[in-house]
PLY file of the C-alpha trace (Angstrom):
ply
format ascii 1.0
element vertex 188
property float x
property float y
property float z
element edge 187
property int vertex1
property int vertex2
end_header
0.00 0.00 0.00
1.13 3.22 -0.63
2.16 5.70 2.77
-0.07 8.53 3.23
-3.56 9.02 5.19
-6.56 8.75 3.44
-9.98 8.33 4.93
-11.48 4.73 3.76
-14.24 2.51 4.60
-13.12 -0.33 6.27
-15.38 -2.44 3.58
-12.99 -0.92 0.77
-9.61 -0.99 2.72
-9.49 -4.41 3.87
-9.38 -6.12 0.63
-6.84 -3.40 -0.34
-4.32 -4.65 2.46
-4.92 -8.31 1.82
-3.90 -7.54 -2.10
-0.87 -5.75 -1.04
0.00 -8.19 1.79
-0.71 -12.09 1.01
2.08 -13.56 -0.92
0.38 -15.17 -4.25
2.18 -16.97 -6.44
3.66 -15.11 -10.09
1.54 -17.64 -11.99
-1.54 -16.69 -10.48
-4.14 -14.82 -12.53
-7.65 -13.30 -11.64
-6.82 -13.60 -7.99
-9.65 -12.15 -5.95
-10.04 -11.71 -2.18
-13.33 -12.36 -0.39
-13.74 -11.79 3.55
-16.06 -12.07 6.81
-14.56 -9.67 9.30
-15.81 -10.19 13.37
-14.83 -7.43 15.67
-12.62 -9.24 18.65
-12.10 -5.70 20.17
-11.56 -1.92 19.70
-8.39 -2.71 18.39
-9.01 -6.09 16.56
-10.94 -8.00 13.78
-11.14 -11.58 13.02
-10.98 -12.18 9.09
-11.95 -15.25 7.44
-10.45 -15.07 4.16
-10.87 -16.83 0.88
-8.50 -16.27 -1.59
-9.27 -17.27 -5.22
-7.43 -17.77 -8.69
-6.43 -19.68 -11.49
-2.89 -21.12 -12.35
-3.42 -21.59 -16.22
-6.30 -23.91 -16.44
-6.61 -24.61 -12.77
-8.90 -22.52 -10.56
-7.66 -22.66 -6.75
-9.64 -21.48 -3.98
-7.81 -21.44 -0.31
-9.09 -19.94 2.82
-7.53 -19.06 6.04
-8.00 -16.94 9.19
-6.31 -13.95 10.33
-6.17 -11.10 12.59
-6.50 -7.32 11.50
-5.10 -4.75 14.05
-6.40 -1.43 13.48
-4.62 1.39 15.34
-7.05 4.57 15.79
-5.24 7.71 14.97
-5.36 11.27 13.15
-3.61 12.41 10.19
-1.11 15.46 11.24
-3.25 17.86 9.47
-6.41 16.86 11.78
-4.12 16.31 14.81
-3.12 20.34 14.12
-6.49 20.91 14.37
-7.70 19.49 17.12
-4.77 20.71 19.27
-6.01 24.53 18.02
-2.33 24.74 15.98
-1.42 28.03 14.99
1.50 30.33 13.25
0.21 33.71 12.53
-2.43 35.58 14.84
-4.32 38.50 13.24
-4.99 41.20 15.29
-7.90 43.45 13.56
-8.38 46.89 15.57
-9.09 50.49 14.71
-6.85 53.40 15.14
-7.51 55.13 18.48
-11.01 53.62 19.15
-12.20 50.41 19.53
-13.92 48.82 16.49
-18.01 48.51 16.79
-19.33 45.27 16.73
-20.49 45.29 12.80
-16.95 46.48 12.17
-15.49 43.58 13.74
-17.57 41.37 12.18
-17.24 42.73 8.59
-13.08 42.27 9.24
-13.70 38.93 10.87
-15.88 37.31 7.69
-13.48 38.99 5.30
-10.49 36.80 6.92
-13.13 34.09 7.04
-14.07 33.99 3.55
-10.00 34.31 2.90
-9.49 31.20 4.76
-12.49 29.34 3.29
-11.12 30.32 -0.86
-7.36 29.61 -0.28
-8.20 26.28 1.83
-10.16 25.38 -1.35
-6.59 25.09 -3.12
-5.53 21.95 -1.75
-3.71 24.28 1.30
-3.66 23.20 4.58
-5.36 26.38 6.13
-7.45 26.59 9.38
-8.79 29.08 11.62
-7.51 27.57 15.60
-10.04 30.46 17.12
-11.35 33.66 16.88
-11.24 36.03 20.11
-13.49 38.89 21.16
-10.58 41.06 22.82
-10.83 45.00 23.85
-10.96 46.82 20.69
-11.47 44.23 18.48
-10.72 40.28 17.51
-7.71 37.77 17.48
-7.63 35.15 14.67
-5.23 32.60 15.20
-4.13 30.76 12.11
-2.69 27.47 10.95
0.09 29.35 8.24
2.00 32.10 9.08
2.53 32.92 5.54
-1.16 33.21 4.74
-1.79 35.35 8.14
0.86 37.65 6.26
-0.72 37.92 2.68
-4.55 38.03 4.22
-3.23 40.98 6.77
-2.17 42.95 3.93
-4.99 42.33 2.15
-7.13 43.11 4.67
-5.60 46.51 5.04
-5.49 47.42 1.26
-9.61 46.22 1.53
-10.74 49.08 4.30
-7.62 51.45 4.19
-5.52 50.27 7.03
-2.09 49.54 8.04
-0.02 46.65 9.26
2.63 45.95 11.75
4.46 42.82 12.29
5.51 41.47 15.96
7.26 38.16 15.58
7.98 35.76 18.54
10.46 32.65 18.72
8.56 29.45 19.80
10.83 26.89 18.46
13.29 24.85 16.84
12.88 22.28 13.90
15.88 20.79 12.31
17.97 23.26 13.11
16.08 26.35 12.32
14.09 28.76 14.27
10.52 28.81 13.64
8.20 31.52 14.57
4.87 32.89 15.46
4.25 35.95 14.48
0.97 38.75 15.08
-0.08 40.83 12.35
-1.37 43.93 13.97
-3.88 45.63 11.29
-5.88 48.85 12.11
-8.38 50.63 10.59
-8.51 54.27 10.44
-11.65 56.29 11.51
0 1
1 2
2 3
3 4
4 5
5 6
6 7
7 8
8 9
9 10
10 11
11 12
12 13
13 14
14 15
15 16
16 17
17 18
18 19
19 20
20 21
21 22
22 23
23 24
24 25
25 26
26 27
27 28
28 29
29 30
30 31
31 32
32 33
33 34
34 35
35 36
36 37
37 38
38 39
39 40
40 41
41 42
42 43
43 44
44 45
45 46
46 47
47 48
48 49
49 50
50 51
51 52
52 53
53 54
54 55
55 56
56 57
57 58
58 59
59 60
60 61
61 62
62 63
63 64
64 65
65 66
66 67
67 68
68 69
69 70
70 71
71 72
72 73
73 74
74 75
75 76
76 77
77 78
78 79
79 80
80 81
81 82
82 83
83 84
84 85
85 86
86 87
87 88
88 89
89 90
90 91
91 92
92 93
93 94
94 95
95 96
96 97
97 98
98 99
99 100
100 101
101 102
102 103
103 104
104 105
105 106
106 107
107 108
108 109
109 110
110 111
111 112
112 113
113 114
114 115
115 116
116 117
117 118
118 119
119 120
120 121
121 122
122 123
123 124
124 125
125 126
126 127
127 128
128 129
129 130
130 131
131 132
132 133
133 134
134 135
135 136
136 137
137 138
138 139
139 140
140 141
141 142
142 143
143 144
144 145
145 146
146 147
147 148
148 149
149 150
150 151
151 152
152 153
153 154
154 155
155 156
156 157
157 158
158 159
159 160
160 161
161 162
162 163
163 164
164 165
165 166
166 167
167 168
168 169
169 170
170 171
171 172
172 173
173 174
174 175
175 176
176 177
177 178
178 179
179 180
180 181
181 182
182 183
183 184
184 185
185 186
186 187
């Protein structure tokens, strides 16, 4: 089988790992895999297997028992998620007052519907959260590169600047990785 996550039926992936894991002999031809799978456990399924296929004019048909173990996990992209990830936070305030509440939520559906079109693109782009602070909202997001391009954005959209604060949080093969908060404020 080929490495990677990939959400399957267990109907559709069992037969898949039986193909790519029971030895059949070179000579076979039209071999087909047929199964009856009982839950042991959470963690284990009984299979009775047939295994069919023909050697040139000879059709064999063998059957045997074995166990599946399935281990229970989450690909990193939905393991960043549920552990509210983030790189960038997006600070959206207004110069010298605080925003009103339909400002805020204008600025927060505009990063929103940012998020939603670029995650479209095969990205791997999340909003972590979205906080109500003093004078405006936080958006914590999952690329620090995006938080970037949608802060300017943002700004060029309702006339505002942006500042940049970034903050060391780590090391990863040798380089320094950061998180960094994209301060953008609105003028009156």
């Amino acid at each position: 089988m080929e490495s990677g996550w990939a959400r399957v039926d267990l109907e559709i992936a069992i037969p898949r790992i039986l193909r790519s894991k029971v030895p059949v002999d070179p000579r076979a031809t039209r071999v087909t895999f047929t199964h009856v799978a009982r839950p042991e456990d959470d963690q284990n399924l009984a299979l009775t297997v047939k295994a069919a296929g023909r050697i040139q004019d000879l059709e064999i048909v063998e059957s045997f028992h074995t166990r599946l173990r399935l281990k229970r996990g989450l690909c990193p992209s939905c393991n960043r998620r549920r552990s509210n990830y983030y790189e960038g936070i997006l600070q959206v305030r207004a110069e010298e007052r605080p925003l009103t509440r339909e400002e805020r939520d204008r600025l927060v559906a505009f990063v929103e519907a940012e998020v939603a079109r670029r995650s479209g693109k095969g990205e791997e782009l999340f909003i972590s959260k979205i906080e109500e602070v003093r004078g405006g909202a936080d958006v914590y997001l999952s690329s620090n590169s995006t938080a970037r391009t949608i802060a300017r954005e943002l700004a060029d959209a309702f006339h505002g600047s942006v500042g940049a604060s970034p903050t060391l949080f780590g090391r990863k093969n040798g380089k320094d990785l950061y998180r960094v908060t994209y301060l953008v404020r609105i003028p009156h």
